[in-house]
DODRENPA-571767 format. One record per residue: residue number from 1; chain; x, y, z of N, C-alpha, C, O, CB in turn. Coordinates in pm, 1 decimal. Atoms other than C-alpha are relative to their C-alpha. Glycine has a CB too. Layout:
 num chaine     n_xx     n_yy     n_zz    ca_xx    ca_yy    ca_zz     c_xx     c_yy     c_zz     o_xx     o_yy     o_zz    cb_xx    cb_yy    cb_zz
 NUM      A        X        Y        Z        X        Y        Z        X        Y        Z        X        Y        Z        X        Y        Z
...
// end
This chain:
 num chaine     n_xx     n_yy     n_zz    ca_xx    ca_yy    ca_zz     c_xx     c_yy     c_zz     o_xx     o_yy     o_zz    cb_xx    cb_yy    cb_zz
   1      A   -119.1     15.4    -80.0   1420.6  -2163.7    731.3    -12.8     90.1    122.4    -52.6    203.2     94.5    127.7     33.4    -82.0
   2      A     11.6    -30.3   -151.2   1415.8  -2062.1   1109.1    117.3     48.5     26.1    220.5     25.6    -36.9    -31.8   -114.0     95.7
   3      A   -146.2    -39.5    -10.7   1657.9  -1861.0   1301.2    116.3    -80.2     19.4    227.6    -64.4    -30.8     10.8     75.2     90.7
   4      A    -75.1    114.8    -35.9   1822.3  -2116.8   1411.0    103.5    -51.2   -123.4    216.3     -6.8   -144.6   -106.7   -113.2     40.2
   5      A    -53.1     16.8     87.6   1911.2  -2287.0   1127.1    104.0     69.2   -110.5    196.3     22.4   -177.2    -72.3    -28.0    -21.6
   6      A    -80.7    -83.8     59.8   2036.7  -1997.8    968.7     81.6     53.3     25.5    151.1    128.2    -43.2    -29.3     59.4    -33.0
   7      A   -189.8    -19.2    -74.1   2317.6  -1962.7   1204.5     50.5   -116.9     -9.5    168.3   -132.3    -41.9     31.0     41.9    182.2
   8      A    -71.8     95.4     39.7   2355.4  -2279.7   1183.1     99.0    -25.9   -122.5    211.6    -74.0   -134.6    -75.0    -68.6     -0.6
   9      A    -81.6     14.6    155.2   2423.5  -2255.8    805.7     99.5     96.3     25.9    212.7     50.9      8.7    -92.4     42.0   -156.3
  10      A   -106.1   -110.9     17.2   2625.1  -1937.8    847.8    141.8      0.2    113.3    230.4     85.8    111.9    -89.7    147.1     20.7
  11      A    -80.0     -5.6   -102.2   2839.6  -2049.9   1156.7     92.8   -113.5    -62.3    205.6   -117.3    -13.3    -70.2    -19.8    147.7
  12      A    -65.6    119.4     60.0   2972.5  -2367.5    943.8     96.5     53.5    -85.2    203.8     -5.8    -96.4    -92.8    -95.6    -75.6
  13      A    -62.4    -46.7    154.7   3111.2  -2170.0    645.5    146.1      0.3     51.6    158.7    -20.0    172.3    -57.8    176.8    -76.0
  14      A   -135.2    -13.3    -27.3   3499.7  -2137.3    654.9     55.3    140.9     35.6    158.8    164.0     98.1     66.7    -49.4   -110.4
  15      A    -47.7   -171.4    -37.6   3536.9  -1757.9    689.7    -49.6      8.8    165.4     15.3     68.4    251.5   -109.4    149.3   -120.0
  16      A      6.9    -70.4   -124.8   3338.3  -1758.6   1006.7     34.0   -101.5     95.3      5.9    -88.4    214.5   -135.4     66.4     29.3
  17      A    -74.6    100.6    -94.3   3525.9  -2095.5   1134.8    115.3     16.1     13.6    183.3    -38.7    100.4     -3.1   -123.3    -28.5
  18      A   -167.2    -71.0    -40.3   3863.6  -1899.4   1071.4      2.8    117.8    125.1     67.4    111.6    229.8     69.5     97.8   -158.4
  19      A     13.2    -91.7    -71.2   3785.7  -1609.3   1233.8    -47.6    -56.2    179.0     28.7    -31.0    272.2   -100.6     88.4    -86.1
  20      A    -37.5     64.4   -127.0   3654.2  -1798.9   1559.9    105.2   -109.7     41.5     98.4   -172.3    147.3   -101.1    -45.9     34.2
  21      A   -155.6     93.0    -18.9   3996.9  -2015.0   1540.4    111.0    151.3     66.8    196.9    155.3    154.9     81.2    -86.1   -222.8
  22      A    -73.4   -101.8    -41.5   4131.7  -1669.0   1567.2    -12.5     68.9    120.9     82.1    122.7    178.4     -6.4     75.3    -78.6
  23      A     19.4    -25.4   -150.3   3947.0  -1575.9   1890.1     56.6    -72.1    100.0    116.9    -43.1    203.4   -119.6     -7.4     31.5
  24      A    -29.2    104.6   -123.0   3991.8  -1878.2   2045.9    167.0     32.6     39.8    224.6     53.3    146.5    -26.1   -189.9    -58.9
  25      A   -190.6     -9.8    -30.6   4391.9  -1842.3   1979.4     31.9     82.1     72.1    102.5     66.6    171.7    101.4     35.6   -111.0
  26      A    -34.0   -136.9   -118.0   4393.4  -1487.1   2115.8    -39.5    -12.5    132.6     27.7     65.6    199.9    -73.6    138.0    -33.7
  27      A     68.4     -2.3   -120.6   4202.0  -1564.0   2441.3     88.3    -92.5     92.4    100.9    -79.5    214.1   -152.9    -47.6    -17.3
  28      A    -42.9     96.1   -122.4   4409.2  -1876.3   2552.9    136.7     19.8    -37.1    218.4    -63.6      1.9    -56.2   -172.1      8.0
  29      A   -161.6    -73.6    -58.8   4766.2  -1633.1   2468.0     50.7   -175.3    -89.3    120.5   -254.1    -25.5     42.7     35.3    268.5
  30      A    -57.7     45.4     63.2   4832.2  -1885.7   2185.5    103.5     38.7    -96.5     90.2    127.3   -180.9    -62.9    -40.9    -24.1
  31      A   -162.4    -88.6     93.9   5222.4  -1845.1   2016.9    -59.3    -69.1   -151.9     19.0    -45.6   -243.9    240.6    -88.5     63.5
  32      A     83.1     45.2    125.6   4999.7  -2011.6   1712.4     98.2    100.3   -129.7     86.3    218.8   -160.9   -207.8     55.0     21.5
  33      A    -64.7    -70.9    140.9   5252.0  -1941.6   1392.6    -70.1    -73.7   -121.2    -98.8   -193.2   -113.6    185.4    -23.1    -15.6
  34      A     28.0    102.8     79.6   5124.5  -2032.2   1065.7     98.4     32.0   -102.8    116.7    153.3   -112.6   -145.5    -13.4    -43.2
  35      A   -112.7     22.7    103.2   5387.4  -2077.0    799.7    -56.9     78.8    -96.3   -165.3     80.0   -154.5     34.7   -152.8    -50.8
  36      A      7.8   -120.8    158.1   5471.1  -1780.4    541.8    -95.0      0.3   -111.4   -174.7     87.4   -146.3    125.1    -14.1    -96.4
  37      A     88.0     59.7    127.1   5321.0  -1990.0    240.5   -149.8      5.0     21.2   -229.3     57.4    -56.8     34.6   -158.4    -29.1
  38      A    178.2    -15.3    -51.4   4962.1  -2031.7    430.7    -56.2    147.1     45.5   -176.9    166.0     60.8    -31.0   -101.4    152.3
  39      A     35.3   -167.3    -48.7   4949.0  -1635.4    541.2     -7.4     73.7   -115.4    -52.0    188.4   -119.4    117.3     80.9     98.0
  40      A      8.5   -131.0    103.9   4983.9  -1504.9    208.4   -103.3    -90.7    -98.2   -160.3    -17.5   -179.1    180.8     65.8    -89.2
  41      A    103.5     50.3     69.9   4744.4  -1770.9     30.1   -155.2    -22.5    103.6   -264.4    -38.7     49.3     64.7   -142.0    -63.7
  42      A     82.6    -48.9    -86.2   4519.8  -1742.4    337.1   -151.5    127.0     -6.5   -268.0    105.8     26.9    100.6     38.3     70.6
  43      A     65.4    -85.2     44.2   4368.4  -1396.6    228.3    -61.5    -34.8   -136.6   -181.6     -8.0   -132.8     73.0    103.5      5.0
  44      A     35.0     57.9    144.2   4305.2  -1533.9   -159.6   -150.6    -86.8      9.9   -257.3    -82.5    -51.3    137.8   -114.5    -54.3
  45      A    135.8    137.1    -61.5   4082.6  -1848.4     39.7   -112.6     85.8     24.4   -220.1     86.8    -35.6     33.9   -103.3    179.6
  46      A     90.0    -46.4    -80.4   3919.8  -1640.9    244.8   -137.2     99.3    -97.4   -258.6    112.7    -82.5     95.9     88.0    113.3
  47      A     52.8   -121.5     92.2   3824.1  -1371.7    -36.2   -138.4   -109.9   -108.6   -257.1    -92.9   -136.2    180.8     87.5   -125.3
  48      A     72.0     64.5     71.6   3728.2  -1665.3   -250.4   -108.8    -58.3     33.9   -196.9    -76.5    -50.2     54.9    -64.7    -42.4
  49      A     70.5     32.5    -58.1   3533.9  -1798.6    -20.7   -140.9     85.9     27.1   -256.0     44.1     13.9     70.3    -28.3     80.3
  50      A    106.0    -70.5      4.7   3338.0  -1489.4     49.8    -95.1     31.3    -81.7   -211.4     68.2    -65.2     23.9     71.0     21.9
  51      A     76.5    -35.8    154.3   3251.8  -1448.0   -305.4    -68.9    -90.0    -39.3   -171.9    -58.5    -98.9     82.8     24.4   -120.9
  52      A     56.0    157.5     34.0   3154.8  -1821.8   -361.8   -113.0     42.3     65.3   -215.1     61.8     -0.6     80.9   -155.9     62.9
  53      A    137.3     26.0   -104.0   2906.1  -1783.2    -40.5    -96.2    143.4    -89.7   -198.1    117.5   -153.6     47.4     37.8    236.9
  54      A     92.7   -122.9     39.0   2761.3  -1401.9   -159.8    -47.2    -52.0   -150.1   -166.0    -75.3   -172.2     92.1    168.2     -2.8
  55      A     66.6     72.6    101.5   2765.6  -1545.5   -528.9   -112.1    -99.7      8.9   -202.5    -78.7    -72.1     85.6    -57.1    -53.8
  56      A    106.2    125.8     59.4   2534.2  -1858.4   -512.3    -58.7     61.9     97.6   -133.0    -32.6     71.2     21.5   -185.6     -5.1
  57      A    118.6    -99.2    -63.7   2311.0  -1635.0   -262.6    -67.4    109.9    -73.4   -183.2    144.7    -50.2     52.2     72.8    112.8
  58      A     40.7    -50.0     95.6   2286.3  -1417.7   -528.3    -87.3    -47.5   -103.9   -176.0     14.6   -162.5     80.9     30.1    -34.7
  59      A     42.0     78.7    127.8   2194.3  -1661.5   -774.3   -128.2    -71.3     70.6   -197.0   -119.5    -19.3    130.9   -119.0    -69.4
  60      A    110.6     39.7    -64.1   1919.2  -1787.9   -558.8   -115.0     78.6     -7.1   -228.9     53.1    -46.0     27.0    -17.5    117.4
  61      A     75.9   -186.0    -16.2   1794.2  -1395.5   -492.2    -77.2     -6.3   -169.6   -196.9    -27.1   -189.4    181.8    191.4     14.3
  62      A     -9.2    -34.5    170.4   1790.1  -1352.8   -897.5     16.2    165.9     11.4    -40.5    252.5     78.0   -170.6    -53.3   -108.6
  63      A    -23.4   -142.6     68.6   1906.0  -1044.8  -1025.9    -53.2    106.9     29.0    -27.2    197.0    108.8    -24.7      5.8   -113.4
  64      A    123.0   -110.3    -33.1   1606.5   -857.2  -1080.0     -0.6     66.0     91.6     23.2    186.7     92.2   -115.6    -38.5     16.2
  65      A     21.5    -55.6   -182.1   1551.2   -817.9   -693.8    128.7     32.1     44.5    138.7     86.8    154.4    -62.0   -128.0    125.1
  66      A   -117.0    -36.4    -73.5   1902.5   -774.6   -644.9     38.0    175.1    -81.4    123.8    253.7    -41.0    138.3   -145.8    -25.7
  67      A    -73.1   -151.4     93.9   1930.6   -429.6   -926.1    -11.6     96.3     87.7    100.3    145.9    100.5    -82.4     64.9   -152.0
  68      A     53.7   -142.9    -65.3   1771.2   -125.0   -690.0     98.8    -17.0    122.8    173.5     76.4    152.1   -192.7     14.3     47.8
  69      A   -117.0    -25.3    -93.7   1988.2   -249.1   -393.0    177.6     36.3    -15.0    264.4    106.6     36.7     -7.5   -112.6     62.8
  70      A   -146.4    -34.7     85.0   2294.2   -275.4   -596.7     57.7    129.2      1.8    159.5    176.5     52.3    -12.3    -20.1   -147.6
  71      A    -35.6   -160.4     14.9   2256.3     76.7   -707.3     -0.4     64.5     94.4     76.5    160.4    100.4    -73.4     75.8    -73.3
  72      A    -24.8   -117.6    -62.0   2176.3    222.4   -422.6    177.7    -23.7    139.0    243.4     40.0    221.3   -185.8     35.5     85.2
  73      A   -178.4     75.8    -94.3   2524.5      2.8   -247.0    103.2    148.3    -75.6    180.0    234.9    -33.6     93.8   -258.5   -105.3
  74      A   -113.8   -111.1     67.4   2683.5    220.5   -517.7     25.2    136.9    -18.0    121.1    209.1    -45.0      9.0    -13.0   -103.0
  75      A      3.2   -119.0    -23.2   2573.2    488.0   -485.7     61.5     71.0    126.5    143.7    162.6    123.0   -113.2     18.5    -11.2
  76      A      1.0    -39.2   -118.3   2568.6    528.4   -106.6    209.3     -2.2     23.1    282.1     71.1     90.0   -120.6   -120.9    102.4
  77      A   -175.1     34.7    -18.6   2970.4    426.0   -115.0     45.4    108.6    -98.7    154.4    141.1    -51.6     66.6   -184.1    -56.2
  78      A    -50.0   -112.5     47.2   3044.5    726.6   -376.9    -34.2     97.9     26.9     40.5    192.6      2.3      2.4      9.3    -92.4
  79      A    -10.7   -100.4   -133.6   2897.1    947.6   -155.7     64.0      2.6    123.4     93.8    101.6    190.1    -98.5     13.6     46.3
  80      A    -53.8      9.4   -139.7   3032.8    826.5    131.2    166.2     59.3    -19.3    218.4    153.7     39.9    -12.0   -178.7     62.1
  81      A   -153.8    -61.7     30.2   3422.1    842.4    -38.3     30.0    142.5     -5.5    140.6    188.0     23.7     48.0    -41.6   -131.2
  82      A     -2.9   -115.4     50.7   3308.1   1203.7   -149.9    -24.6     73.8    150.7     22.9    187.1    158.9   -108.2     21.0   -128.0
  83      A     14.6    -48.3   -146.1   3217.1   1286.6    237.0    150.5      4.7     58.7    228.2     98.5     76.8   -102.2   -108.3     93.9
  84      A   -172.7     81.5    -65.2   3546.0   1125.5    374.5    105.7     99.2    -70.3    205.2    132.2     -5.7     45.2   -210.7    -74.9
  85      A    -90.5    -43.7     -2.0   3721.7   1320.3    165.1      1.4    163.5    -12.5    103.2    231.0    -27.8     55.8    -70.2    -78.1
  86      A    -23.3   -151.8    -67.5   3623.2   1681.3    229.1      4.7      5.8    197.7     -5.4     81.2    294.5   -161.9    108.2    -65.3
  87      A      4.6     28.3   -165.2   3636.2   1579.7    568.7    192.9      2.2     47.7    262.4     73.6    119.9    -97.0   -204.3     36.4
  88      A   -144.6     27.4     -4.3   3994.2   1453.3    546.6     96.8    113.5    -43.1    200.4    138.7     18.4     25.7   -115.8    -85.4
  89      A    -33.0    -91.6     43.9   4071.1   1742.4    319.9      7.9    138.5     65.4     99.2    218.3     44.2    -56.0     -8.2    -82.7
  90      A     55.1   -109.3    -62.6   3900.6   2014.9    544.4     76.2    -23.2    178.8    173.3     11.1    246.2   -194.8    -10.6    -20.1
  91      A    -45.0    -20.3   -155.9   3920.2   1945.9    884.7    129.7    -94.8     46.4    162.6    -72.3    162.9   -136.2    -42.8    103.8
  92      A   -112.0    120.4    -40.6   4249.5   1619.7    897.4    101.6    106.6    -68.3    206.0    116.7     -3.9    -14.0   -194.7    -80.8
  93      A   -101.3   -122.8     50.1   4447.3   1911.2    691.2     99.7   -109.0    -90.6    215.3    -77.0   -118.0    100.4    104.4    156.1
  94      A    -80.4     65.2     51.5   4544.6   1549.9    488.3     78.7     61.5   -187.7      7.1    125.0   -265.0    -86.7   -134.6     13.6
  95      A     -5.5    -43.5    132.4   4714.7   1633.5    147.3    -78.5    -50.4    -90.6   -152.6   -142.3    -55.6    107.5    -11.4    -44.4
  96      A     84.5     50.1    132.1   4548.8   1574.1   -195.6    -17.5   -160.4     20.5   -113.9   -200.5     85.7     91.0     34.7   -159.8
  97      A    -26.0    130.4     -3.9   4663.2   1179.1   -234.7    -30.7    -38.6    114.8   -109.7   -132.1    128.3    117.9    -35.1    -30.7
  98      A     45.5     82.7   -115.0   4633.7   1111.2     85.1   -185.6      1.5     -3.9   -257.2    -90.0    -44.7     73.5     77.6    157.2
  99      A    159.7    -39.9    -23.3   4258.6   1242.6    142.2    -32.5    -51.2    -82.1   -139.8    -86.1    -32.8    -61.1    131.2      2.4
 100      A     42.7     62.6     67.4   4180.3   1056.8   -175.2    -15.9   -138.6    -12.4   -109.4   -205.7    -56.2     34.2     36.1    -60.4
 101      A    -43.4    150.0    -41.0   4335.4    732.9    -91.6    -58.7    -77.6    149.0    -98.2   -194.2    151.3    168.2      8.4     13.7
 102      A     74.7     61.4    -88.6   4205.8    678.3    256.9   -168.4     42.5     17.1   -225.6      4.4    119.2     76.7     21.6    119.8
 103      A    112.8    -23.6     38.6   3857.5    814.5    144.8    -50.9   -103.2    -96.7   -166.9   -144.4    -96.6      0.0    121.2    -44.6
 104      A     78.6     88.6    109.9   3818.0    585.6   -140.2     44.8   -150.0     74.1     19.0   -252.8     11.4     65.4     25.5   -194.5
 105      A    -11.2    115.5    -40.2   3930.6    311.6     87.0   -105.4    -56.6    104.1   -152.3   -168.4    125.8    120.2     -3.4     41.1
 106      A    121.9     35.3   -122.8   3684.6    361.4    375.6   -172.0     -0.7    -97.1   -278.1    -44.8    -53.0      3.2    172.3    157.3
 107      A    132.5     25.7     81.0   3408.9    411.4     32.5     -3.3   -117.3    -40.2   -116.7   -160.8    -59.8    -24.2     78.3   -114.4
 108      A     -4.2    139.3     59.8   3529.1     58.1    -95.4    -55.4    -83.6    150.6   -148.5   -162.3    132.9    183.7    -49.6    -68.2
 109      A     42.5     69.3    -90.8   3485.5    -80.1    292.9   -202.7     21.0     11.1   -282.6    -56.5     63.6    101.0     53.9    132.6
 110      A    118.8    -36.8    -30.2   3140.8     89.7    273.8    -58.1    -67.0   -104.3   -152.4   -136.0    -65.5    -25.4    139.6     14.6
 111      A     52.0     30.4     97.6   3051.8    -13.7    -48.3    -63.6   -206.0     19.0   -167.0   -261.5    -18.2    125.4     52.3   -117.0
 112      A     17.1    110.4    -50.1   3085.2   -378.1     88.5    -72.8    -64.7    123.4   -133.0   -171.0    138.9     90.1    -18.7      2.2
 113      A    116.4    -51.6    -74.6   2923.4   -292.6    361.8   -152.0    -32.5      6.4   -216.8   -121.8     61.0      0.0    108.6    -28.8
 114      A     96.0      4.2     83.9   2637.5   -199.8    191.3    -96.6   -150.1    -73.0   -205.1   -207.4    -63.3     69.3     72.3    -89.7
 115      A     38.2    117.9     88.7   2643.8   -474.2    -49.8    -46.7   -116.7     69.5   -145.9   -175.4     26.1    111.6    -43.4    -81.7
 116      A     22.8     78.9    -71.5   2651.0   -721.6    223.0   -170.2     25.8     78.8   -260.7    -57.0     90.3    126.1      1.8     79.8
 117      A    141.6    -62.9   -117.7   2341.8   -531.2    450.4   -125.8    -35.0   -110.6   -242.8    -11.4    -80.5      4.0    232.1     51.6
// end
């Protein structure tokens, strides 16, 4: 498979045909509402969607070749939370909960991150 193609495949999918629906709207100052019911089942699609596409890419990969990256996804993201939050703790002067909560949130973004790279 060629580069080409492989944007091709990846420019079709529905996550990255929402997201350029969403440029386009912002650029041409569209009042674009989408109804309550579709905004809160919206995120669910999208999620499911991501997981569907990373799943059967997975299942292609096999396992095996996927264990050493895994670990080190998991790893690298419970260090990272554990950075974030003497950071937050030390120099943001955040309290306990807080410094824990937006630390383990920017380690979960990392972790995905990761997983994705």
């Amino acid at each position: 498979m060629d580069i080409l193609e492989l944007v091709q495949a990846n420019i079709l999918t529905p996550v990255v045909l929402f997201f350029l629906f969403g440029i386009v709207a912002a650029r041409i100052k569209s009042d674009l509402k989408i109804p309550d019911a579709i905004s809160e089942f919206l995120p669910i699609y999208l999620l499911a969607a991501i997981g569907l596409h990373g799943g059967l890419e997975m299942r292609k990969t096999g396992f095996e070749s996927m264990l050493v990256p895994l670990v080190v996804a998991v790893g690298l993201s419970i260090l990272m939370t554990l950075y974030h939050y003497q950071i937050l703790r030390r120099l943001g002067k955040f309290n306990l909960f807080d410094s824990y909560a937006l630390a383990s949130t920017y380690g979960a973004v990392g972790a995905v991150t990761f997983s994705v790279g």
